[in-house]
C-alpha positions as CSV (number, residue, x, y, z in Angstrom):
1,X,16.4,11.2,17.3
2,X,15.7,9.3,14.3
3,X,15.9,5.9,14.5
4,X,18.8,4.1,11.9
5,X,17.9,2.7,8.6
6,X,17.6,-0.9,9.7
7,X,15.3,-0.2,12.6
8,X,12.9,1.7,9.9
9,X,13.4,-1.1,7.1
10,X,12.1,-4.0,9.5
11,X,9.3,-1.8,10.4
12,X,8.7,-1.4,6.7
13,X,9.2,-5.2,6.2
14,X,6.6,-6.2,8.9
15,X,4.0,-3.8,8.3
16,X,3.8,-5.0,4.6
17,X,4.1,-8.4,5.9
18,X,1.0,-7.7,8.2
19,X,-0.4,-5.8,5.2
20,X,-0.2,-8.5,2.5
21,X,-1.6,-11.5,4.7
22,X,-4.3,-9.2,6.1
23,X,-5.3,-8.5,2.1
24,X,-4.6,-12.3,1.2
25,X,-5.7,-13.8,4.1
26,X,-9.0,-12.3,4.3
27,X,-9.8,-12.6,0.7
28,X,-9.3,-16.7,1.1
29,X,-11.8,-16.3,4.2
30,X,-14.7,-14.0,2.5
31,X,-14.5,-16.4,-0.5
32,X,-14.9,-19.4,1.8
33,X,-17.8,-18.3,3.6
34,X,-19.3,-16.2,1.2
35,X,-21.0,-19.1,-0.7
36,X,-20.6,-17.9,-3.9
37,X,-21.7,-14.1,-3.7
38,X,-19.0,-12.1,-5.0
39,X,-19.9,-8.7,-3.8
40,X,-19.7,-10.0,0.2
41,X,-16.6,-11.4,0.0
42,X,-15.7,-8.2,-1.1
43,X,-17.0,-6.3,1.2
44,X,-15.4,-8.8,3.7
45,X,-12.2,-8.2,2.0
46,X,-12.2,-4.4,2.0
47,X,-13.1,-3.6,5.9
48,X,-10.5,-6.1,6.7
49,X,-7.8,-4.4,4.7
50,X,-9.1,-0.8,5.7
51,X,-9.0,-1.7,9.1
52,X,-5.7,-2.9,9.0
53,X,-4.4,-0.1,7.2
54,X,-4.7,2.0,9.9
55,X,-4.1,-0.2,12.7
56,X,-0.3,-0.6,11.0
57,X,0.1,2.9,10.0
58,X,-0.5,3.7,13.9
59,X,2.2,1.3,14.6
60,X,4.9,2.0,12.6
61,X,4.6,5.0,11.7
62,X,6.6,6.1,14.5
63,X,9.2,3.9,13.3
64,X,9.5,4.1,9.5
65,X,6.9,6.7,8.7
66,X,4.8,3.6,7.5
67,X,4.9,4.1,3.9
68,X,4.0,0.3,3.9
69,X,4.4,1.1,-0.4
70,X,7.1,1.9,-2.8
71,X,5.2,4.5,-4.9
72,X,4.8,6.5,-0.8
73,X,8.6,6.1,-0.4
74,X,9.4,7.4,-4.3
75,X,7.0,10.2,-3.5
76,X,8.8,11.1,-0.4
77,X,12.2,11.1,-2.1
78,X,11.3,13.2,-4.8
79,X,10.3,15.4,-2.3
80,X,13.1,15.1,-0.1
81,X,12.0,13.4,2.7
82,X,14.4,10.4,2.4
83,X,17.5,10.6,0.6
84,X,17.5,7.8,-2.6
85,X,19.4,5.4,-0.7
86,X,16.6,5.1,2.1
87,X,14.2,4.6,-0.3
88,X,15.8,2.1,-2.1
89,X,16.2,-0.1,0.9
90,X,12.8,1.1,2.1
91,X,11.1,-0.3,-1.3
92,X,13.3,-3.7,-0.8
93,X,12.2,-4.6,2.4
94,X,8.2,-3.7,1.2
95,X,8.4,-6.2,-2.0
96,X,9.9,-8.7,0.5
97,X,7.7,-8.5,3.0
98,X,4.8,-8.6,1.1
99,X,6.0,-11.6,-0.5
100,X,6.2,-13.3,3.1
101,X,2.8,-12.3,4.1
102,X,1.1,-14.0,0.9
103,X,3.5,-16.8,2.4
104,X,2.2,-16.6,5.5
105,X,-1.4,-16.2,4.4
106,X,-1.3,-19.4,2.6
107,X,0.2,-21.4,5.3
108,X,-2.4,-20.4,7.5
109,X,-5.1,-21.2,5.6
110,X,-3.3,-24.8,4.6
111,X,-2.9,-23.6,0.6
112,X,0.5,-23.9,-1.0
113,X,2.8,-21.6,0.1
114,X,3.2,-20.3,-3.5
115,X,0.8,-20.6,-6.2
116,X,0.8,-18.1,-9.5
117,X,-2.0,-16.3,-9.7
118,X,-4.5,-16.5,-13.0
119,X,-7.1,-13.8,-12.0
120,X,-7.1,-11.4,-15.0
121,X,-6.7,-7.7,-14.4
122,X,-6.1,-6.4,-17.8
123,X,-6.8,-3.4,-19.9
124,X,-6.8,0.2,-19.8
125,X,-10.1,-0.1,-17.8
126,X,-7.5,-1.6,-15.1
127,X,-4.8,0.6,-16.1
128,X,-6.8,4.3,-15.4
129,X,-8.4,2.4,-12.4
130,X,-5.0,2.2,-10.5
131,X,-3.3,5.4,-12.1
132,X,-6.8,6.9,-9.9
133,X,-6.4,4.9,-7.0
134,X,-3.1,5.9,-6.3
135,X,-3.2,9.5,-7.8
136,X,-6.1,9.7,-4.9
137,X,-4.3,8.0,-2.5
138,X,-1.1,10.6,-2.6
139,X,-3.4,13.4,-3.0
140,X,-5.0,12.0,0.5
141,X,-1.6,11.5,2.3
142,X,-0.1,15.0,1.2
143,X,-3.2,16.9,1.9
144,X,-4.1,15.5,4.9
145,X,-0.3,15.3,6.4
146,X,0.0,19.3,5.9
147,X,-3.2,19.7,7.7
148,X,-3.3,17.4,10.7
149,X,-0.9,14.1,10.0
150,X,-2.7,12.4,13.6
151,X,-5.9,12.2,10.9
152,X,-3.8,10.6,8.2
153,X,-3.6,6.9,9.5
154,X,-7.7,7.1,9.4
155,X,-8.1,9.2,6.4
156,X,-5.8,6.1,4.1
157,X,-7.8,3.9,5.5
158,X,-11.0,5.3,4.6
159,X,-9.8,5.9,1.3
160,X,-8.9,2.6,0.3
161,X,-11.7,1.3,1.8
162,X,-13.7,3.4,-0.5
163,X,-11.3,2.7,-3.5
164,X,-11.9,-1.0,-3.4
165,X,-15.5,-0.4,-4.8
166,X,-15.4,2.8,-7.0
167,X,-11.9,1.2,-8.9
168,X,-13.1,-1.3,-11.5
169,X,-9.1,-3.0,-10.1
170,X,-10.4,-3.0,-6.3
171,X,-7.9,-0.7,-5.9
172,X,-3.9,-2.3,-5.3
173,X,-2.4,1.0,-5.2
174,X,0.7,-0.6,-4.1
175,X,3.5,-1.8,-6.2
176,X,4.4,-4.2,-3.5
177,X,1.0,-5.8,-3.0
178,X,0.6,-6.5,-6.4
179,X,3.6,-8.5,-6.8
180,X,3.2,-10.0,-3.5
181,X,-1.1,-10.9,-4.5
182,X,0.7,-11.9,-8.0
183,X,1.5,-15.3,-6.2
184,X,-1.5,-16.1,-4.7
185,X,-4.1,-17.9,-7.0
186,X,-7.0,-16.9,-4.6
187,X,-9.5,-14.2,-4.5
188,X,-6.9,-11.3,-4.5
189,X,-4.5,-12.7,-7.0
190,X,-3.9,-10.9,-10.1
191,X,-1.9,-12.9,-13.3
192,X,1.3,-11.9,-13.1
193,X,1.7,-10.8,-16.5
194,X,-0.6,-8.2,-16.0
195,X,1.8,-6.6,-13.0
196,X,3.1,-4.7,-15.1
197,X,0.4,-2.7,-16.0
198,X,-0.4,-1.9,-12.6
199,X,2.9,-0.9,-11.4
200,X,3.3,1.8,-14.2
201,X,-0.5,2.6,-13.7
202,X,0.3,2.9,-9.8
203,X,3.7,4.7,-10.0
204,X,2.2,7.1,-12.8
205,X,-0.4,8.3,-10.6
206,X,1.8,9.1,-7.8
207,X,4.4,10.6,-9.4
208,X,1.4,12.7,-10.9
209,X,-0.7,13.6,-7.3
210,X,2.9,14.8,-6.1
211,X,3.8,17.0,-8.4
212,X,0.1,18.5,-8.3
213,X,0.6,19.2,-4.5
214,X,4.1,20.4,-5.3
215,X,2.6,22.9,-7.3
216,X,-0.6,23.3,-4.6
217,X,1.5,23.6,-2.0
218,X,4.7,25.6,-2.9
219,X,6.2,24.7,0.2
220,X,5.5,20.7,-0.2
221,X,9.3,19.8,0.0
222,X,9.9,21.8,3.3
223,X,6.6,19.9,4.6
224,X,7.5,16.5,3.0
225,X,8.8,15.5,6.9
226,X,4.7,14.2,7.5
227,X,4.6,11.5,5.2
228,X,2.9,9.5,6.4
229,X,2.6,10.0,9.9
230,X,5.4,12.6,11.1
231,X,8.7,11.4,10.0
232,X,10.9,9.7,11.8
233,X,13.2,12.6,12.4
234,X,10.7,14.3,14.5
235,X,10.1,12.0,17.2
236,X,12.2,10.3,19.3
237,X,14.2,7.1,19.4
């Protein structure tokens, strides 16, 4: 039976919460022990978040389908796998959440709980770096969900893992993490007046890897139930 909308929203909340201060959180760590060198922190900074990624996708996805992102749960209405309304509320509870974990990050790590970011991420260098991150990251969570969706916690993972270093942005690919990093002034922030940017970069890429795969895949809508783990329809309460 599939479990009701709030059940799935708080799971969406909480894994973006979890998501966000994992991102935030272990950004302020690498930078602090780092000792200067960029490209560990980084590195730091990427397994942490890729390791994460699928550690809460196993979680929730039994819950909420663990979009954990609102460009996943606009991808998975336009495809009929939620109906507007659930989107809507699934996208509210992800901005929120990942608000609370760059909260929660910052009190943690004794840093004021809110502080505007001025890392600048701007440019259409920026702009076709996250249009590719998240066209790749759709292309990843369609393909792999018609195949084999046990594979498609891993395979995100992997993938963004991999996207933090070939992106030029360090890949955000998330509308929700953007905002959320846009008020940190740390080693993940981004200015907020370049959030813009990414979220059309990031929703244009999705929107653009779904309707390739609706085209690949003729039958994409009637599959769209596997995004991203099986839906929640399919499992029981």
């Amino acid at each position: 039976m599939k479990p009701n909308l709030p059940r799935r929203v708080t799971a969406e909340f909480l894994g973006t919460l979890l998501l966000v201060a994992t991102v935030v959180g272990s950004g302020i760590m690498a930078e602090r022990l780092a000792s200067g060198n960029v490209a560990l922190a980084l590195l730091a900074n990427t397994i942490a978040t890729g390791a994460a990624l699928v550690a809460l996708i196993l979680t929730f996805g039994p819950v909420s389908g663990a979009h954990l992102n609102p460009v996943v749960s606009v991808a998975d209405a336009l495809e009929a796998g939620l109906s507007w309304k659930e989107a809507l509320a699934y996208i509210a509870a992800q901005v929120f959440g990942g608000v609370c974990g760059t909260i929660v990050a910052h009190i943690m790590f004794t840093l004021p709980v809110v502080s505007l970011s001025r890392h600048i991420r701007s440019g259409p260098a920026q702009f076709i770096s996250e249009f590719t991150a998240t066209f790749g990251l759709l292309c990843v969570i369609w393909g792999c969900s018609r195949s084999s969706s046990r594979v498609v916690p891993f395979a995100v993972g992997s993938y963004i893992t991999a996207a933090y270093w070939f992106t030029s942005s360090t890949s955000f690919a998330n509308p929700a993490v953007t905002i959320a990093r846009a008020l940190s002034d740390t080693f993940s922030g981004i200015r907020p007046s370049d959030v813009p940017l990414f979220i059309a970069a990031q929703f244009a890429g999705g929107i653009a890897a779904t309707l390739l795969f609706r085209w690949l895949i003729p039958n994409l809508s009637s599959s769209a139930q596997n995004v991203v783990l099986p839906h929640p329809d399919q499992t029981s309460q």
